[in-house]
C-alpha positions in Angstrom: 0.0 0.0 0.0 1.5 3.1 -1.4 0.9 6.3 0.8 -2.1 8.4 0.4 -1.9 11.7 -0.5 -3.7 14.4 1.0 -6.5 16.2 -1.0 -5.9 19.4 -0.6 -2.3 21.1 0.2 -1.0 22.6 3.6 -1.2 26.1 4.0 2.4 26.2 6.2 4.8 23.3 6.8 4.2 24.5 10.7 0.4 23.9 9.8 -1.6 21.4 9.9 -5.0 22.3 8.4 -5.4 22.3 4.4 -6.2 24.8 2.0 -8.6 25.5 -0.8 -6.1 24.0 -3.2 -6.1 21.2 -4.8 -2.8 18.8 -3.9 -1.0 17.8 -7.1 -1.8 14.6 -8.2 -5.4 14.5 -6.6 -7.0 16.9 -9.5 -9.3 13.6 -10.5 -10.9 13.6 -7.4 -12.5 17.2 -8.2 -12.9 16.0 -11.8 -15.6 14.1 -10.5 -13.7 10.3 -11.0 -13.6 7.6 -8.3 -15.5 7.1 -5.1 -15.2 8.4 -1.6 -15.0 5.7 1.1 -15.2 5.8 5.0 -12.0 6.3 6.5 -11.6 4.4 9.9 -9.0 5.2 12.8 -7.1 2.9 13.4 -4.1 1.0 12.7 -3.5 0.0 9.0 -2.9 -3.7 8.6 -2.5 -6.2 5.3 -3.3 -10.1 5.0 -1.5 -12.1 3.0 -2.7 -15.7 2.7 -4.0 -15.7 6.1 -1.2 -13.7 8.1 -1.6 -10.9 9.5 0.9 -7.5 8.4 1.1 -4.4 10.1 2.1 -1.3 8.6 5.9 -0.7 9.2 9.0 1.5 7.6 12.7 1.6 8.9 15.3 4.1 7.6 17.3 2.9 4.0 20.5 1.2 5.5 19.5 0.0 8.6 18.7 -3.9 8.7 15.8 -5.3 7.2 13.7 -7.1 9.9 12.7 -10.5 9.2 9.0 -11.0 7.7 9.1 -7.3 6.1 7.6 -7.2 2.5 8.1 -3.9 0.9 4.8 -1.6 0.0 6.9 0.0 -3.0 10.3 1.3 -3.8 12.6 3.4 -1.2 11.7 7.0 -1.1 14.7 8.7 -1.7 13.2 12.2 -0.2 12.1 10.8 3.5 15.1 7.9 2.9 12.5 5.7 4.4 11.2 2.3 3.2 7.9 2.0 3.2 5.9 -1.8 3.4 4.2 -4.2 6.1 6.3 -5.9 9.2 4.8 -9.7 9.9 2.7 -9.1 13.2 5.1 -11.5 15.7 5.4 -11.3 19.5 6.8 -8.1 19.9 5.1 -5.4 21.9 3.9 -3.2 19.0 1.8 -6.4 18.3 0.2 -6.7 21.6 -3.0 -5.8 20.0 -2.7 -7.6 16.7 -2.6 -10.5 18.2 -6.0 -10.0 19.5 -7.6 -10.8 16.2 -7.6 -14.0 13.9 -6.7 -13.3 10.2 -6.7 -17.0 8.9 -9.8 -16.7 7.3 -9.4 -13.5 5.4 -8.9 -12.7 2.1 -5.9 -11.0 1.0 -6.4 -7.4 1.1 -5.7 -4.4 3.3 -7.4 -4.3 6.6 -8.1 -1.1 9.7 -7.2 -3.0 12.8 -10.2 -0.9 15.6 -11.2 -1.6 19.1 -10.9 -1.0 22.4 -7.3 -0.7 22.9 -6.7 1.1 19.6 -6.5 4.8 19.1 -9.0 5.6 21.9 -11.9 3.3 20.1 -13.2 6.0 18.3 -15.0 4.0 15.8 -16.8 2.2 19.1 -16.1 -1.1 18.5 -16.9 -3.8 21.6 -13.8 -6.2 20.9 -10.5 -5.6 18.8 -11.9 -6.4 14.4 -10.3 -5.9 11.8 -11.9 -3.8 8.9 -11.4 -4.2 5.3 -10.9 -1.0 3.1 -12.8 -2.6 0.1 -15.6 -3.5 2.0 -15.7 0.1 3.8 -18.9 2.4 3.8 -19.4 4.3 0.4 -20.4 7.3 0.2 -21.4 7.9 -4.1 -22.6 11.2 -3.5 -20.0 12.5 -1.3 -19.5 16.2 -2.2 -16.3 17.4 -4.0 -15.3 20.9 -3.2 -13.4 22.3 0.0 -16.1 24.3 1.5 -18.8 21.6 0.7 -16.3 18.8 2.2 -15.7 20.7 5.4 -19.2 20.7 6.5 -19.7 17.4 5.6 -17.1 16.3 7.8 -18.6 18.0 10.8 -21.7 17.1 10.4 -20.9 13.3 9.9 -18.7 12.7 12.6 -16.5 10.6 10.6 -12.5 10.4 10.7 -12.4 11.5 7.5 -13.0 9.9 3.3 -11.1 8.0 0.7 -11.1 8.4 -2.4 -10.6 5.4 -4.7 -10.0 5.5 -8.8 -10.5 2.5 -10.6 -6.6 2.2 -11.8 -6.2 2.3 -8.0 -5.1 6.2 -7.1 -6.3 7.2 -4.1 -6.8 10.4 -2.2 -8.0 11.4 1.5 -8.9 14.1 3.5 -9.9 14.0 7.1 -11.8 16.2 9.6 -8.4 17.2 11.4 -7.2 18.6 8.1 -10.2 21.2 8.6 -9.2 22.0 12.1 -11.4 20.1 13.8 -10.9 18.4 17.3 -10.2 14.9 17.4 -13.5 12.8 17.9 -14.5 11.4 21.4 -12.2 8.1 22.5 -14.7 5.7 22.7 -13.5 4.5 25.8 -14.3 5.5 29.6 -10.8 4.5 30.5 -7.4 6.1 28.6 -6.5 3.3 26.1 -3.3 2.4 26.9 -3.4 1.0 30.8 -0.2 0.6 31.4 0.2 4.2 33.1 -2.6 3.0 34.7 -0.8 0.3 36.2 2.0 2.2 36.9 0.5 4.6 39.0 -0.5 2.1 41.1 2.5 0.6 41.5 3.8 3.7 41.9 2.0 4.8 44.9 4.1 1.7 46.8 7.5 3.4 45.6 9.2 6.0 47.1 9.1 9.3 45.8 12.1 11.5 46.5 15.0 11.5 48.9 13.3 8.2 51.7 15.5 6.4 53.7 16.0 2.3 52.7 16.3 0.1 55.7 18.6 -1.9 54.0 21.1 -2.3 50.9 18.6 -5.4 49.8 15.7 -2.9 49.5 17.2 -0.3 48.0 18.0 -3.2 45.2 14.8 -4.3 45.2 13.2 -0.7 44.4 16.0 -0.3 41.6 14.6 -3.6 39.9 11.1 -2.4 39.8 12.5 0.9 38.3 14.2 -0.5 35.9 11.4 -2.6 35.2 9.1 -0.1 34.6 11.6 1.9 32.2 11.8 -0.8 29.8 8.4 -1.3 29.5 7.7 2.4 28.5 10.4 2.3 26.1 8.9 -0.5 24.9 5.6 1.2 24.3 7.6 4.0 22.8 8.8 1.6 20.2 5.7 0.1 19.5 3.6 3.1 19.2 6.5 4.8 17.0 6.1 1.5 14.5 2.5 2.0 14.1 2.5 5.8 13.4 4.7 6.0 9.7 6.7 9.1 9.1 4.8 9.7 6.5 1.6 9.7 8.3 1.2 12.2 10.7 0.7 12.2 14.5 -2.7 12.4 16.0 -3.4 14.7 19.1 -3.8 11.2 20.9 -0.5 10.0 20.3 1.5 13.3 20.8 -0.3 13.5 24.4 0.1 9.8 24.8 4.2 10.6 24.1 4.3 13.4 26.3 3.0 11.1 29.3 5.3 9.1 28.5 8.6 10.7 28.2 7.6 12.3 31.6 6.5 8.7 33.2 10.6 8.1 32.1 12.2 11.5 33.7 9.9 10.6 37.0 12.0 7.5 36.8 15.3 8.0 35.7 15.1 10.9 38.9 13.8 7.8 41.4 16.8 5.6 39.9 19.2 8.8 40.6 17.8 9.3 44.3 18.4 5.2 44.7 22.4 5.2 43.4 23.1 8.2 45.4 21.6 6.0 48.9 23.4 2.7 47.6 26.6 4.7 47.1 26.7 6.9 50.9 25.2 3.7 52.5 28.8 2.1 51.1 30.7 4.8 51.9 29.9 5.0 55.7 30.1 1.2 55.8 34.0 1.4 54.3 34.2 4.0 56.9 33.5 2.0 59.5 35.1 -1.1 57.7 38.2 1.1 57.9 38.0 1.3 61.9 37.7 -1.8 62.5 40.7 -3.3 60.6 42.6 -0.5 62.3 41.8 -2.0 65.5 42.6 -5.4 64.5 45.9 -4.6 63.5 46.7 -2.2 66.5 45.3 -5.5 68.5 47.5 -8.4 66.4 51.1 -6.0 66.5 50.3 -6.2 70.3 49.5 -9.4 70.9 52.5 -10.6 68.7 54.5 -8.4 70.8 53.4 -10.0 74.0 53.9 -13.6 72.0 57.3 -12.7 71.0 58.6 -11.4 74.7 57.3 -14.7 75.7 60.1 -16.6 74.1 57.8 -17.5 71.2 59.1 -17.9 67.8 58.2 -15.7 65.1 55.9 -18.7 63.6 54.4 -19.2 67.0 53.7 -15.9 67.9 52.0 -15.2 64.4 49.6 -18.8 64.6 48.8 -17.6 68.3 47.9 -14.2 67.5 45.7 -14.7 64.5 43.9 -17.4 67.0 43.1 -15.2 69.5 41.7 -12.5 67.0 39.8 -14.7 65.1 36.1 -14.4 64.9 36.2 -11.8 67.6 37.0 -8.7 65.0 36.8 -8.0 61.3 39.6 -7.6 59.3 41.2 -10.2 59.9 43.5 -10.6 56.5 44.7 -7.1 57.4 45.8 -8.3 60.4 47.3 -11.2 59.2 49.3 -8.8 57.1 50.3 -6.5 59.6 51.9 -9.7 61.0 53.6 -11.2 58.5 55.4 -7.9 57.8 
């Protein structure tokens, strides 16, 4: 699937809504040719003799990922490749594995439910939607002006246009400057800041006291924990959303949540290195004490051996006997001795 260009052309590269003029390219769609088709939000998928493909592009150069069949050739402008990724057990799949595509025809699908881009097409469990099958819409009016209030009076995502020798063109309600539709969900749709917050509440925050080295360790592990798993959404959400598609509102909030979830983090991980790391140096300090007294204690006793008539063998078997398991620092003593 090749990408779709935009009806109508941006008014400013810092812009996002569309002007009254036609895109280059798309001047068939005014000419009255092809058919306007529901466009669903979602997550674009293919099936190809029963497997399921999401859509997926990686930079010209870097390695190919296994299961990756190209859409078309590499765009030379973007230096992207554009094609679909095998859906496998990765985290960007998480919801792709939720349907079964066995039974499909080949084609190209909208993956839509609960868990996908808020649900805003309110479906009750995770389907897949074929393009050729979607809602037509014959009649569907032409012009910019005519187009725009269509669009906000169906409450739809936005239209395709499809030509017979397989051009197509879209425009969508955002394009216009309208707000994002509803999330069809009561709940945000991606629970696993949900789930962090929770555990979250059982972590400390800033600057708390451990009990113990093993705790501090223990606190550090969930951390860590908890990083990988939002850079692992980050990866996932960043497969599904092409460069050459752009951001919704949804998933630029969504980011933002979560490249703060990561600071809040990397700042708890900070706090827990700096306790580990005084906690060690005031136990070397006291380490340090210790073997001082054991030494002051064996060059004593091995003194008192010596005066008895001992030999130097004697004196330094005694000594470490009398020390032992009574102080630390022992194999500083032992040194201290032998010297």
């Amino acid at each position: 699937m090749k990408p779709i260009i935009t009806m109508f052309k941006r008014g400013d590269q810092s812009e996002r809504q569309v002007v009254d003029e036609v895109a280059d390219g798309a001047e068939w769609v005014i000419n009255g040719e092809g058919i306007a088709t529901r466009k669903y939000e979602g997550l674009g998928c293919m099936v190809l003799d029963g497997r399921l493909y999401r859509r997926h592009s990686y930079k010209i150069g870097e390695k190919v990922a296994d299961g990756f069949e190209p859409s078309q050739g590499p765009n030379q402008v973007t230096g992207r490749q554009q094609g679909w990724l095998l859906v496998g057990g990765g985290p960007g799949d998480k919801w792709h594995r939720r349907v079964d595509s066995t039974s499909l025809k080949n084609g190209t699908y909208e993956l839509c439910g609960p868990h996908v881009e808020g649900n805003r097409e309110k479906y009750a469990k995770h389907v897949l939607v074929s393009h050729e099958a979607a809602e037509a819409y014959p009649d569907f009016p032409r012009t910019y002006d005519a187009i725009r209030e269509a669009l906000k009076s169906m409450g739809i995502e936005g239209v395709v246009w499809h030509h017979p020798d397989g051009r197509m063109a879209k425009i969508k309600a955002t394009d216009f400057g309208f707000k994002e539709r509803a999330c069809g969900n009561k709940k945000s749709q991606d629970t696993v800041f949900m789930k962090l917050k929770a555990k979250s509440k059982r972590l400390p925050s800033v600057q708390v006291d451990f009990k113990s080295l093993e705790e501090a360790n223990d606190v550090k592990f969930v951390l860590l924990e908890q990083q990988a798993r939002i850079k692992e959404q980050l990866r996932g959400r960043a497969a599904s959303n092409p460069d050459d598609d752009r951001p919704s509102a949804e998933y630029l909030e969504w980011k933002i949540r979560a490249t703060g979830a990561l600071r809040g983090i990397r700042s708890r991980i900070r706090w827990v290195n700096h306790w580990k790391l005084t906690k060690k140096e005031q136990t070397s300090t006291v380490g340090c004490a210790e073997r001082l007294q054991a030494c002051e204690m064996a060059i004593d006793l091995f003194a008192n051996y010596q005066a008895k008539g001992m030999s130097d063998k004697d004196a330094r078997s005694s000594t470490l006997e009398h020390i032992s398991g009574q102080v630390r620092g022992l194999s500083d003593a032992e040194a201290e001795v032998t010297e």
